[in-house]
PDB file of N, CA, C and O in Angstrom:
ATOM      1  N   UNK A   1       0.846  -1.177   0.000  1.00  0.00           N
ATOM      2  CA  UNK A   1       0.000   0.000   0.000  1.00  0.00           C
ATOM      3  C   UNK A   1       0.894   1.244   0.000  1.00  0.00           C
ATOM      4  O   UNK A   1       1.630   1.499   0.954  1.00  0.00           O
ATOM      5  N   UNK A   2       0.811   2.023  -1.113  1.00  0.00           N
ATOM      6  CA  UNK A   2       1.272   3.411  -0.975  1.00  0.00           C
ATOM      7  C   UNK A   2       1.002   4.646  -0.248  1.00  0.00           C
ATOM      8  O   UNK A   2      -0.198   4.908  -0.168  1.00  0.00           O
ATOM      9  N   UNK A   3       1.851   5.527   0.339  1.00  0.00           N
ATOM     10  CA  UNK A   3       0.853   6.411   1.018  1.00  0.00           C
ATOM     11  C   UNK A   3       1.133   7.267  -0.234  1.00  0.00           C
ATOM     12  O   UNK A   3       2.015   7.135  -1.084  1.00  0.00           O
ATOM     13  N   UNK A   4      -0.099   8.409  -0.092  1.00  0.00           N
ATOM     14  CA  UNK A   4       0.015   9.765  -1.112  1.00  0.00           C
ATOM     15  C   UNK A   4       0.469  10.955  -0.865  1.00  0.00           C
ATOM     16  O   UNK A   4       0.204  12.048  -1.365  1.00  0.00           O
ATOM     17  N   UNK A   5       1.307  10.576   0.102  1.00  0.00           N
ATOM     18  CA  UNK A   5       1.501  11.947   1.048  1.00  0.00           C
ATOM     19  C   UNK A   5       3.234  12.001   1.653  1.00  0.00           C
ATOM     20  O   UNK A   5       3.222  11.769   2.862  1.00  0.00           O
ATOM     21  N   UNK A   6       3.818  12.099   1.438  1.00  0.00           N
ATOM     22  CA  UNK A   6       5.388  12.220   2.564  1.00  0.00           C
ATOM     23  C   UNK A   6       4.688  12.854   4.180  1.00  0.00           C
ATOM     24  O   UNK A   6       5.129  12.395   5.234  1.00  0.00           O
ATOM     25  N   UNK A   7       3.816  13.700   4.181  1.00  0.00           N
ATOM     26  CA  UNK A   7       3.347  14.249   5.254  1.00  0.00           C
ATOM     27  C   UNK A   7       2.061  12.932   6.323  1.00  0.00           C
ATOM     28  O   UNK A   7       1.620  13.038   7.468  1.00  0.00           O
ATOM     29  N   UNK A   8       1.916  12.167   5.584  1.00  0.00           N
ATOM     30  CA  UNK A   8       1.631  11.390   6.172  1.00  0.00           C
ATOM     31  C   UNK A   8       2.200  10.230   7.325  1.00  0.00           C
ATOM     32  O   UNK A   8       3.143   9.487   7.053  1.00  0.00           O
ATOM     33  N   UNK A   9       1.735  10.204   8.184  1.00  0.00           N
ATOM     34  CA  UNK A   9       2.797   9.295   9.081  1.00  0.00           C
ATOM     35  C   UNK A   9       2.708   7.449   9.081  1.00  0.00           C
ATOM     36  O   UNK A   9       1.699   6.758   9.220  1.00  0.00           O
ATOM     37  N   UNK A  10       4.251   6.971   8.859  1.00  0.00           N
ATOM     38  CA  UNK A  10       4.299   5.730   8.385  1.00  0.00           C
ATOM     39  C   UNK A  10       3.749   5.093   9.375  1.00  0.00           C
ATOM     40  O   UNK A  10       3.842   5.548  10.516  1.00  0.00           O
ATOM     41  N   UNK A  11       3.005   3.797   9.082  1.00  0.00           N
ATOM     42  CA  UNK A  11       2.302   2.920   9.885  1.00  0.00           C
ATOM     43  C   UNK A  11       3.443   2.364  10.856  1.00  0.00           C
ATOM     44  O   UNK A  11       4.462   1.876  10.368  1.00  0.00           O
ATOM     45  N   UNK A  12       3.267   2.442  12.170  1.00  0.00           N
ATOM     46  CA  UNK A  12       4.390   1.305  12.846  1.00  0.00           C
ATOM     47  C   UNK A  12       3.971   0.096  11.926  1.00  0.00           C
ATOM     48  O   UNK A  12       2.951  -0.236  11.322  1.00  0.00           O
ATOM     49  N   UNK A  13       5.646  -0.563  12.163  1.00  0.00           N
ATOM     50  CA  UNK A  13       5.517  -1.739  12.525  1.00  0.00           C
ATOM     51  C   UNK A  13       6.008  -2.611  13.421  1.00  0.00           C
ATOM     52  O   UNK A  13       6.983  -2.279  14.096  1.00  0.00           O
ATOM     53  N   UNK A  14       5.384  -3.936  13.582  1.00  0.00           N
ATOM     54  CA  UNK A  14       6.007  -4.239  14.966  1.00  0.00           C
ATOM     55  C   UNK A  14       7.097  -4.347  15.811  1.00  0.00           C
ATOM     56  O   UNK A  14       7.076  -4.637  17.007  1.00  0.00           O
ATOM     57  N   UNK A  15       8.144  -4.071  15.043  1.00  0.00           N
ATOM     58  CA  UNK A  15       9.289  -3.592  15.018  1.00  0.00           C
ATOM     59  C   UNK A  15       9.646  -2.343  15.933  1.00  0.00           C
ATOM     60  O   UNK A  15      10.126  -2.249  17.063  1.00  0.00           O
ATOM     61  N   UNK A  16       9.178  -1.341  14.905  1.00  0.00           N
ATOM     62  CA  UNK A  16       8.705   0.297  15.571  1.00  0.00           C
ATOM     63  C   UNK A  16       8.159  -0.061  17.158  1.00  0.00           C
ATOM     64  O   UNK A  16       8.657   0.320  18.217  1.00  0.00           O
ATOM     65  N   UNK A  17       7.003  -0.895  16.950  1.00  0.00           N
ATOM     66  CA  UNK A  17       6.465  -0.745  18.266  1.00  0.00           C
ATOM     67  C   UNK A  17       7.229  -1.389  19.358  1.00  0.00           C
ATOM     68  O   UNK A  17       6.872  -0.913  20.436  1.00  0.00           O
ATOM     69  N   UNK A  18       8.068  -2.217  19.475  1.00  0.00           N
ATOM     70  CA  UNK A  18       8.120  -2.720  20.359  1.00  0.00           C
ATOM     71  C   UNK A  18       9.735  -1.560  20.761  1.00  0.00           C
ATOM     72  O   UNK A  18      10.105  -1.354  21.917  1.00  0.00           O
ATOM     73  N   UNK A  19      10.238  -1.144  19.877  1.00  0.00           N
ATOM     74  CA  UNK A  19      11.488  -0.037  20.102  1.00  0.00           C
ATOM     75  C   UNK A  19      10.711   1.133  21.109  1.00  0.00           C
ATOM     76  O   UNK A  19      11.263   1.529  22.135  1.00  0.00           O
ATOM     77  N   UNK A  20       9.529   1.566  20.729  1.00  0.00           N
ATOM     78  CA  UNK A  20       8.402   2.917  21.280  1.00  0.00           C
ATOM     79  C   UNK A  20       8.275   2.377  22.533  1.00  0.00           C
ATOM     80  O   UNK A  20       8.540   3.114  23.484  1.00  0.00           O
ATOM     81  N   UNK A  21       7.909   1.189  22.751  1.00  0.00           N
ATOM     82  CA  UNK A  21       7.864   0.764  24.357  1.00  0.00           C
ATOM     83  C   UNK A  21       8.973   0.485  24.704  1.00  0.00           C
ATOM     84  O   UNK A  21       9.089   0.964  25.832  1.00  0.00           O
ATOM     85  N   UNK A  22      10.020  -0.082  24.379  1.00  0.00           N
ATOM     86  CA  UNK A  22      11.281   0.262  25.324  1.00  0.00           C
ATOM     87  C   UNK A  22      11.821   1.336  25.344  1.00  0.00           C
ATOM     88  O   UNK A  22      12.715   1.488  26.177  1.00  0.00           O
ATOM     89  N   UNK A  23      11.546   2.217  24.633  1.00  0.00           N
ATOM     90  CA  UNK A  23      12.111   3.836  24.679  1.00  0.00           C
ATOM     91  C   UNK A  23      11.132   4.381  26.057  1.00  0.00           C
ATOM     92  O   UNK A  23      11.704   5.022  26.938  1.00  0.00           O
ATOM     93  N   UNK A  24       9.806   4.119  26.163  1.00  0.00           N
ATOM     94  CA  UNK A  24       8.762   4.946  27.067  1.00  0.00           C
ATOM     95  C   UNK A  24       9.229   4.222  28.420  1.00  0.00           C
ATOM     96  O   UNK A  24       9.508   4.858  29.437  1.00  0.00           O
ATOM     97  N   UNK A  25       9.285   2.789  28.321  1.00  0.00           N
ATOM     98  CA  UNK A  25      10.127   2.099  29.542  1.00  0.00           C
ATOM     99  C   UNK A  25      10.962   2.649  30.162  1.00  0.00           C
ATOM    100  O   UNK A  25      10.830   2.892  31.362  1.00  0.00           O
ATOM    101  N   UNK A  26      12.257   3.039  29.303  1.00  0.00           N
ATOM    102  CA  UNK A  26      13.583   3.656  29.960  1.00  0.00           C
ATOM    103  C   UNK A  26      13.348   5.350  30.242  1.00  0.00           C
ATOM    104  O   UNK A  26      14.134   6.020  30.912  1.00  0.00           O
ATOM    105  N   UNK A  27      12.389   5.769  29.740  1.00  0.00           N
ATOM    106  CA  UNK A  27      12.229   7.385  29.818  1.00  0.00           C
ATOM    107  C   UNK A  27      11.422   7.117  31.116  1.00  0.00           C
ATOM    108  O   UNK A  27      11.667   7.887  32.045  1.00  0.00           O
ATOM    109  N   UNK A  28      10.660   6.316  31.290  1.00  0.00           N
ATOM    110  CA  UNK A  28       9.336   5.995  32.802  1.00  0.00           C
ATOM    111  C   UNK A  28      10.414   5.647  33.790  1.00  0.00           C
ATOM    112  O   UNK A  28      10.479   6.238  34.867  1.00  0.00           O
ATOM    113  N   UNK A  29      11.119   4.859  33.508  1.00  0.00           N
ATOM    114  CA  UNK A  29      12.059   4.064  34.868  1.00  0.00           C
ATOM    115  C   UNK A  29      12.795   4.991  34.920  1.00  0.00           C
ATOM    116  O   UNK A  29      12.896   5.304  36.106  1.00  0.00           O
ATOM    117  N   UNK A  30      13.480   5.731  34.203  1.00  0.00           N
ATOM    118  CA  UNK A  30      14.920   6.579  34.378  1.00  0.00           C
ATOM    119  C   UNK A  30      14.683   7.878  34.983  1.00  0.00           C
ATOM    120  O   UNK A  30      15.434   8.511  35.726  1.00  0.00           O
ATOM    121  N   UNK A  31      13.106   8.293  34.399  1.00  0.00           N
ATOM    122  CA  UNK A  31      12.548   9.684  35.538  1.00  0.00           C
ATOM    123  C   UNK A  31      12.222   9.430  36.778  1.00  0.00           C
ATOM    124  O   UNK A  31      12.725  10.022  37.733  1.00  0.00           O
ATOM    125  N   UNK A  32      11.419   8.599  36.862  1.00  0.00           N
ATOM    126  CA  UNK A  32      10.963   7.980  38.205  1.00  0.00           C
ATOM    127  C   UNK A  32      12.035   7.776  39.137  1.00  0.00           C
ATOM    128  O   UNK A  32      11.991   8.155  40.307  1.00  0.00           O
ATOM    129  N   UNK A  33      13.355   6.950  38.406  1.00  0.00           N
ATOM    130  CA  UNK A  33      14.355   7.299  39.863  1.00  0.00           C
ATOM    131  C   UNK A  33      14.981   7.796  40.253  1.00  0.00           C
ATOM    132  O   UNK A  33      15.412   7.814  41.406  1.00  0.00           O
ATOM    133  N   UNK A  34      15.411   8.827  38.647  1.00  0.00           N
ATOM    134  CA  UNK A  34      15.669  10.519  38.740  1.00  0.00           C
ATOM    135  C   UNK A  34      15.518  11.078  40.360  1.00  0.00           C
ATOM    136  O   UNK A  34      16.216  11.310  41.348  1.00  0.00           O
ATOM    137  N   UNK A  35      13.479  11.139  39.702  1.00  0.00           N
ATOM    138  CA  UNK A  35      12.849  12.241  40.805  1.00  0.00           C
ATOM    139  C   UNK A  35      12.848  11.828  42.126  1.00  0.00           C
ATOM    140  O   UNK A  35      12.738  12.629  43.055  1.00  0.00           O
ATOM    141  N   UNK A  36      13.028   9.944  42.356  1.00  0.00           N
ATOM    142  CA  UNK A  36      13.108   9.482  43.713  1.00  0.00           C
ATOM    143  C   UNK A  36      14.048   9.875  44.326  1.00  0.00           C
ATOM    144  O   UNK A  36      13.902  10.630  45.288  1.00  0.00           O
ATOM    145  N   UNK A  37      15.221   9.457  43.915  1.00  0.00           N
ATOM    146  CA  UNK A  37      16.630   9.102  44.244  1.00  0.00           C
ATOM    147  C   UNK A  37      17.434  10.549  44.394  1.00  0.00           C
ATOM    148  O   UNK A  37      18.151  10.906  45.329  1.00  0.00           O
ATOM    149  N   UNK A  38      17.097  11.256  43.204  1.00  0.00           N
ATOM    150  CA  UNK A  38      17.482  12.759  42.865  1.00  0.00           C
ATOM    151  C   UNK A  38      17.616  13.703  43.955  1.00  0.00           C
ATOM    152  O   UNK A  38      18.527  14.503  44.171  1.00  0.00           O
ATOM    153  N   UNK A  39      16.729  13.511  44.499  1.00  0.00           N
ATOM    154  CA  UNK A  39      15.807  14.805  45.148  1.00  0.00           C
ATOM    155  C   UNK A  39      16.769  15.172  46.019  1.00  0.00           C
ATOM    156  O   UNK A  39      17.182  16.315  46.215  1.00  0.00           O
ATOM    157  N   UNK A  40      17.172  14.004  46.621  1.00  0.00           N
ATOM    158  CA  UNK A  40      18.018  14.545  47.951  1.00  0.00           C
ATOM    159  C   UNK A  40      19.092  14.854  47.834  1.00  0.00           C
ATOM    160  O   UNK A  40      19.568  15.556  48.726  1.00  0.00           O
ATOM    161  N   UNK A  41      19.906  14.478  46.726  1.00  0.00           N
ATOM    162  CA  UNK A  41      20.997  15.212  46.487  1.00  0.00           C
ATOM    163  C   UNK A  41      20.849  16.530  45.270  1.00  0.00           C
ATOM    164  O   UNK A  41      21.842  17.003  44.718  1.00  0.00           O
ATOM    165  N   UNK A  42      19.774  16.884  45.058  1.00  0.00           N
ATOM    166  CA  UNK A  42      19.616  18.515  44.791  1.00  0.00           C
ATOM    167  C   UNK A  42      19.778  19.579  45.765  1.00  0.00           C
ATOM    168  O   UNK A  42      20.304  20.661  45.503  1.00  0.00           O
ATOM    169  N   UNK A  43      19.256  19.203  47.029  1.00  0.00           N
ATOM    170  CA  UNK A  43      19.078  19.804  48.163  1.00  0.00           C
ATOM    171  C   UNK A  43      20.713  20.014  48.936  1.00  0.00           C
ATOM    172  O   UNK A  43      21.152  20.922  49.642  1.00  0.00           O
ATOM    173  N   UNK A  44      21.133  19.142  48.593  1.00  0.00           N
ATOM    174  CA  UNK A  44      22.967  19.193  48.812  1.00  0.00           C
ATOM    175  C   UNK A  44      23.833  19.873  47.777  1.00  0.00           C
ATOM    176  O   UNK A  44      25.027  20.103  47.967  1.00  0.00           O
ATOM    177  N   UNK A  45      23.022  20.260  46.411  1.00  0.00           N
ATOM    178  CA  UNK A  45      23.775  21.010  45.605  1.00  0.00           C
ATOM    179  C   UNK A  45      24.622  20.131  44.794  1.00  0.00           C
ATOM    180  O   UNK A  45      25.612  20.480  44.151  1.00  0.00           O
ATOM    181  N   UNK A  46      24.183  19.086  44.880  1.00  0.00           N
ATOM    182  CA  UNK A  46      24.838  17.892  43.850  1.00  0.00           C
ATOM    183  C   UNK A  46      23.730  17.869  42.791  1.00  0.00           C
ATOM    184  O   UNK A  46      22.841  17.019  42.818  1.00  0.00           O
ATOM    185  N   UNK A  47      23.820  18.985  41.704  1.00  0.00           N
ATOM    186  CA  UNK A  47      22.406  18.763  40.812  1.00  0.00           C
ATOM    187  C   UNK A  47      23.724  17.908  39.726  1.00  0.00           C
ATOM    188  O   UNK A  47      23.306  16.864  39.226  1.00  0.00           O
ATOM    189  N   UNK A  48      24.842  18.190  39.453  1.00  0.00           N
ATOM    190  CA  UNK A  48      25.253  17.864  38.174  1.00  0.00           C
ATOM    191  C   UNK A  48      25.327  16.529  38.460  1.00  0.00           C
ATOM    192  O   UNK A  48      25.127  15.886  37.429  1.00  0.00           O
ATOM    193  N   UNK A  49      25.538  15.793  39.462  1.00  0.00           N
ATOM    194  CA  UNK A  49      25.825  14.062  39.987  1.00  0.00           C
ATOM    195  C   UNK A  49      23.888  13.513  39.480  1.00  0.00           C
ATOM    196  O   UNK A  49      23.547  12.418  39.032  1.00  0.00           O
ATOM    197  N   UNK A  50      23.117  14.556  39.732  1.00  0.00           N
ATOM    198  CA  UNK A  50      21.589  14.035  39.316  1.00  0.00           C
ATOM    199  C   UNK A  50      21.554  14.213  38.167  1.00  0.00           C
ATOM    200  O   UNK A  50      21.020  13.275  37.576  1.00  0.00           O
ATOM    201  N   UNK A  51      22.059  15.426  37.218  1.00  0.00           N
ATOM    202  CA  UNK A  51      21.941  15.041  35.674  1.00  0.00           C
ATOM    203  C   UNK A  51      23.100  14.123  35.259  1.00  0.00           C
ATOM    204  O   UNK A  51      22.886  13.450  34.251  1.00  0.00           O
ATOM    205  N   UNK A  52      24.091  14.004  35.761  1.00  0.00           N
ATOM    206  CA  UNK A  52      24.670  12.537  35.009  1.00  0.00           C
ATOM    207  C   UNK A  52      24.315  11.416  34.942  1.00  0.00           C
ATOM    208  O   UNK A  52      24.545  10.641  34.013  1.00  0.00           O
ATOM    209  N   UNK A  53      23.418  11.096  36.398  1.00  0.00           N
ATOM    210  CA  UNK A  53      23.190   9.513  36.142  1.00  0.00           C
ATOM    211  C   UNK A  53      21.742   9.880  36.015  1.00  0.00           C
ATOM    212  O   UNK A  53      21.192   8.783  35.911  1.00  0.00           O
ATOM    213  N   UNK A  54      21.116  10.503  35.980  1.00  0.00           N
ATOM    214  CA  UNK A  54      19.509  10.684  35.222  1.00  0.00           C
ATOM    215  C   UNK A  54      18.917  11.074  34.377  1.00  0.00           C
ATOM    216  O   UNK A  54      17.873  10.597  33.932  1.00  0.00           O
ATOM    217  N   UNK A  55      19.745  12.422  33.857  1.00  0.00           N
ATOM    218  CA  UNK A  55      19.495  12.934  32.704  1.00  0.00           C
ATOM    219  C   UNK A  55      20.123  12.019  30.843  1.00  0.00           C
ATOM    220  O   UNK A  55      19.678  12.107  29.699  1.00  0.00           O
ATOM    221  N   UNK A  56      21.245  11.276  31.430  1.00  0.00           N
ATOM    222  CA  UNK A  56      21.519  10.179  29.741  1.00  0.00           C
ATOM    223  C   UNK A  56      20.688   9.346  30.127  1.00  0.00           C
ATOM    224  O   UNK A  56      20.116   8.757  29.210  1.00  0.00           O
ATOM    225  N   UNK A  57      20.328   9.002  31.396  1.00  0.00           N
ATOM    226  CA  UNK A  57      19.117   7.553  30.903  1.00  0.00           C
ATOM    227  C   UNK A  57      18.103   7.946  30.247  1.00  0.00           C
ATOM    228  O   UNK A  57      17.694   7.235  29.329  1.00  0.00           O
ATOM    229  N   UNK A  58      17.408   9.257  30.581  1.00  0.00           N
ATOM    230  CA  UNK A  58      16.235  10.003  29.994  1.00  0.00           C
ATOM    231  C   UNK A  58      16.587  10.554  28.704  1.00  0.00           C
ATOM    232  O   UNK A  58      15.845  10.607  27.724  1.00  0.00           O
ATOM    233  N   UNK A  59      17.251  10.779  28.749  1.00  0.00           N
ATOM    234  CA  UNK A  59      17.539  11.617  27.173  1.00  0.00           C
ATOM    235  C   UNK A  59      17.996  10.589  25.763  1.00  0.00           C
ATOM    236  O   UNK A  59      17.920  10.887  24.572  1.00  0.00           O
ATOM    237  N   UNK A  60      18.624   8.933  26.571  1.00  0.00           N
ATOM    238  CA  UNK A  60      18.732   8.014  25.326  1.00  0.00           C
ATOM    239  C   UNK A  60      17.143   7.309  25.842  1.00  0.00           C
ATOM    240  O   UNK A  60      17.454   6.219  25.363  1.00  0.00           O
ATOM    241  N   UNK A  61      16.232   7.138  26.210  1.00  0.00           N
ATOM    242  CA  UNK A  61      15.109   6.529  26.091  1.00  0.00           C
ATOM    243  C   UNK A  61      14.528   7.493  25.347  1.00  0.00           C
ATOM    244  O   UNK A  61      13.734   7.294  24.428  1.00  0.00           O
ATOM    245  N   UNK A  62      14.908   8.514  25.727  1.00  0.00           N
ATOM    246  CA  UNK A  62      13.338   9.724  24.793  1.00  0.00           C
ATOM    247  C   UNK A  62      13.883   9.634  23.417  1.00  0.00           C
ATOM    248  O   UNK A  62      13.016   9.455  22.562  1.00  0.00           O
ATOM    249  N   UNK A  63      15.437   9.736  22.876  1.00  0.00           N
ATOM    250  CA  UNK A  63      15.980   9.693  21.742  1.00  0.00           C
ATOM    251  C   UNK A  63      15.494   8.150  20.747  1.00  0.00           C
ATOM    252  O   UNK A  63      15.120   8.046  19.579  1.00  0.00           O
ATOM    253  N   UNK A  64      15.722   7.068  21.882  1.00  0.00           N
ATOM    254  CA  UNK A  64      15.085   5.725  21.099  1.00  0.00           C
ATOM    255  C   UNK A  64      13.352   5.950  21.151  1.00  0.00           C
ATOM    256  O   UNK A  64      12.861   5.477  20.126  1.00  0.00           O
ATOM    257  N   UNK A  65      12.517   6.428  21.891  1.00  0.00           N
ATOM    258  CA  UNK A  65      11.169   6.889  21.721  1.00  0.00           C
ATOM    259  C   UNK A  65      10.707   7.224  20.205  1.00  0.00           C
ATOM    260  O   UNK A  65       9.931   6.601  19.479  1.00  0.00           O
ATOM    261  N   UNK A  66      11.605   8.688  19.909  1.00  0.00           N
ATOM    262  CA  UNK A  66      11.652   9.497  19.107  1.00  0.00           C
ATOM    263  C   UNK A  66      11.841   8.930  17.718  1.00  0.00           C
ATOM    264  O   UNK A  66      11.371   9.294  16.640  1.00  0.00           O
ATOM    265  N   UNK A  67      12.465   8.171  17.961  1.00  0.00           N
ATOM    266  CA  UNK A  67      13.310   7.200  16.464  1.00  0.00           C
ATOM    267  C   UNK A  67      12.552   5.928  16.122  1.00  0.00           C
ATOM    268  O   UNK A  67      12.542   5.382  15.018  1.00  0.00           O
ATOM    269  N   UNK A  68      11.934   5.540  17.196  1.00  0.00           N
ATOM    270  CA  UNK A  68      10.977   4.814  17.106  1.00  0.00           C
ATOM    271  C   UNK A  68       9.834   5.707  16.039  1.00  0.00           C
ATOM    272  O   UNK A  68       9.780   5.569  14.816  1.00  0.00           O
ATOM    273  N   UNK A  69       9.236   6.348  16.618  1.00  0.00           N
ATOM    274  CA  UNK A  69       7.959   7.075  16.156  1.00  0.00           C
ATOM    275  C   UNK A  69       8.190   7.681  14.811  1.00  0.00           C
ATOM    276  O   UNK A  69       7.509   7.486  13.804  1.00  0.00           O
ATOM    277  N   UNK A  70       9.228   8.433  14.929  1.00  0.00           N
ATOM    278  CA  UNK A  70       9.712   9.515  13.558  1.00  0.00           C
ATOM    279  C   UNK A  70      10.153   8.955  12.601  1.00  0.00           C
ATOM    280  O   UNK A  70       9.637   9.332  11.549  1.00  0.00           O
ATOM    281  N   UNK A  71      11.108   7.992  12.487  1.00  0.00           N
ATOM    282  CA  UNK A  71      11.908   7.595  11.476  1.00  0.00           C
ATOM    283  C   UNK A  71      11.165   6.499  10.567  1.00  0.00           C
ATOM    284  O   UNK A  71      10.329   5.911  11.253  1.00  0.00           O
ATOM    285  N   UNK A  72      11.193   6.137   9.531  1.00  0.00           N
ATOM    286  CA  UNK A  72      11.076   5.224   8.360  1.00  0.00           C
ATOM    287  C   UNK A  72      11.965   4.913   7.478  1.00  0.00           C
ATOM    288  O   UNK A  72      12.844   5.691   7.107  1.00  0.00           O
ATOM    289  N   UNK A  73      11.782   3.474   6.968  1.00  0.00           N
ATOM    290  CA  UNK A  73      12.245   3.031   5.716  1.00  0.00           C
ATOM    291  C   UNK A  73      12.735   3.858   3.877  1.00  0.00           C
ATOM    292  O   UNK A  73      12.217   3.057   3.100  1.00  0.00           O
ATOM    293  N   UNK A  74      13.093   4.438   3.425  1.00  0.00           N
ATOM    294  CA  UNK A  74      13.238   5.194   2.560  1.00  0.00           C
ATOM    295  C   UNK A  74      12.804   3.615   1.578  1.00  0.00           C
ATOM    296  O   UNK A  74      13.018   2.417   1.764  1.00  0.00           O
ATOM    297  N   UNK A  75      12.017   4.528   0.364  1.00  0.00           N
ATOM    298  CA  UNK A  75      11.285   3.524  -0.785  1.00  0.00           C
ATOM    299  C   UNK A  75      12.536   3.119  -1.537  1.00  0.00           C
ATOM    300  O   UNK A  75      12.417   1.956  -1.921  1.00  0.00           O
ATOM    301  N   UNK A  76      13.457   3.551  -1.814  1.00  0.00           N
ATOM    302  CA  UNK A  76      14.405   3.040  -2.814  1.00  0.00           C
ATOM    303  C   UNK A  76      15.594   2.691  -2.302  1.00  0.00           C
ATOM    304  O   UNK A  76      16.179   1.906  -3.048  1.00  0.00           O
ATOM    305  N   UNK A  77      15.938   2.849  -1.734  1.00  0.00           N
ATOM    306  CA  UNK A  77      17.240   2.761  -0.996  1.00  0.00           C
ATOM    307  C   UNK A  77      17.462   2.063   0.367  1.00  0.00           C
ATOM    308  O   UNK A  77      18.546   1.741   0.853  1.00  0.00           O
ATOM    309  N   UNK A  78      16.032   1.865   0.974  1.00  0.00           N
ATOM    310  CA  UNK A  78      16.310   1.873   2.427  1.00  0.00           C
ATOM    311  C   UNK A  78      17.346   2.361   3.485  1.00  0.00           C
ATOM    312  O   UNK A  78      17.659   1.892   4.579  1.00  0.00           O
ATOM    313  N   UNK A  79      17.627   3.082   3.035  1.00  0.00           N
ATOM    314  CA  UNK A  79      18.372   3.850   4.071  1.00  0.00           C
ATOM    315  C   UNK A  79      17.227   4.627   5.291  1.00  0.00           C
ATOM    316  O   UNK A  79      16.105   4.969   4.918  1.00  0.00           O
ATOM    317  N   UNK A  80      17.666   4.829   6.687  1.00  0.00           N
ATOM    318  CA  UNK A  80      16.629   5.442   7.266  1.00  0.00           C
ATOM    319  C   UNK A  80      16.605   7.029   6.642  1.00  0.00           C
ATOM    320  O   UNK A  80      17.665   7.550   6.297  1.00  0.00           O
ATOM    321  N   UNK A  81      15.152   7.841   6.511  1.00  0.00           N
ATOM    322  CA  UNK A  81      15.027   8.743   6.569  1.00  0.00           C
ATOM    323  C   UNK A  81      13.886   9.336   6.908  1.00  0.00           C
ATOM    324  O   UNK A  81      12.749   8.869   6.828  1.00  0.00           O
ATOM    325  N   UNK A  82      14.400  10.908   7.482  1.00  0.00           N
ATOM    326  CA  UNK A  82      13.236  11.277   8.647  1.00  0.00           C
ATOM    327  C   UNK A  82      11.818  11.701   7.351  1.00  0.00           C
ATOM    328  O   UNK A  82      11.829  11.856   6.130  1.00  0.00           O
ATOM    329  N   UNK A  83      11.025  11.745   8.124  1.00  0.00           N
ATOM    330  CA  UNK A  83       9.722  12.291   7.705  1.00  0.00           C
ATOM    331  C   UNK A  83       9.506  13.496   6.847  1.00  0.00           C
ATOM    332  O   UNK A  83      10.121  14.444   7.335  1.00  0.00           O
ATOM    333  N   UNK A  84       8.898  13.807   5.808  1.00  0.00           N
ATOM    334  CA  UNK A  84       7.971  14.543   5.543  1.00  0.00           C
ATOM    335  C   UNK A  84       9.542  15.189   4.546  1.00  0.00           C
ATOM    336  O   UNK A  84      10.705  14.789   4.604  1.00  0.00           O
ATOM    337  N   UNK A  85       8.930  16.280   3.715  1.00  0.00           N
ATOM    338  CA  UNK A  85       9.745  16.910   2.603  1.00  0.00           C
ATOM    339  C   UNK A  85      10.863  17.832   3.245  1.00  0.00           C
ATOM    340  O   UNK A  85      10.582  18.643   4.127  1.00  0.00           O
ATOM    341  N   UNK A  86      11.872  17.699   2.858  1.00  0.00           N
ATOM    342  CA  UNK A  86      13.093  18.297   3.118  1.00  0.00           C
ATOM    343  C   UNK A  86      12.989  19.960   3.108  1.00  0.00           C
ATOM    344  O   UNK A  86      13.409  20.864   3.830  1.00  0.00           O
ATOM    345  N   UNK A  87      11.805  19.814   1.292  1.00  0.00           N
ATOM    346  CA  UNK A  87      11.783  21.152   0.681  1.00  0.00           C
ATOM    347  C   UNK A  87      10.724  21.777   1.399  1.00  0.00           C
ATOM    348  O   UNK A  87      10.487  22.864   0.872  1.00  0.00           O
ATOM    349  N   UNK A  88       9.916  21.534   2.469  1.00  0.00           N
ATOM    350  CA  UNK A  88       9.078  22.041   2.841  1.00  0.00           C
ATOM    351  C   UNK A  88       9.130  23.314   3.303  1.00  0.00           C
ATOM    352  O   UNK A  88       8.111  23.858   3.729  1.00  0.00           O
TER     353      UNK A  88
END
């Protein structure tokens, strides 16, 4: 099935989906013990020790999220490429 559109968004596939839930997994688990674990050493002024070990877990789950959702198959080449017209 063709789409008629570049602006249209590619159907997951199960593939996609199961990358989208381990991306939302590691972005859910990695905030959650962020904000648990975090907290108390903000209050000590250790924020950069809370974005090192909380902020790359969150930021490569949201990045595999993202790549999950956004990215597709290119028709001729398969190479990945992002969505919608370049020339837009």
């Amino acid at each position: 099935m063709k789409r008629k559109s570049h602006n249209q968004p590619a159907p997951l596939t199960p593939l996609r989906i199961f990358f989208a839930i381990l991306g939302g997994l590691i972005l859910t688990v990695a905030g959650g013990c962020t904000i648990i674990l975090g907290l108390p050493g903000l209050a000590y002024g250790e924020w950069q020790a809370v974005l090192l070990y909380g902020g790359v877990p969150i930021a490569s789950g949201a990045s595999v999220l993202w790549l999950a959702l956004r990215w597709r198959r290119g028709e001729n080449d398969g190479a990945p490429e992002m969505m919608g017209n370049p020339n837009d």
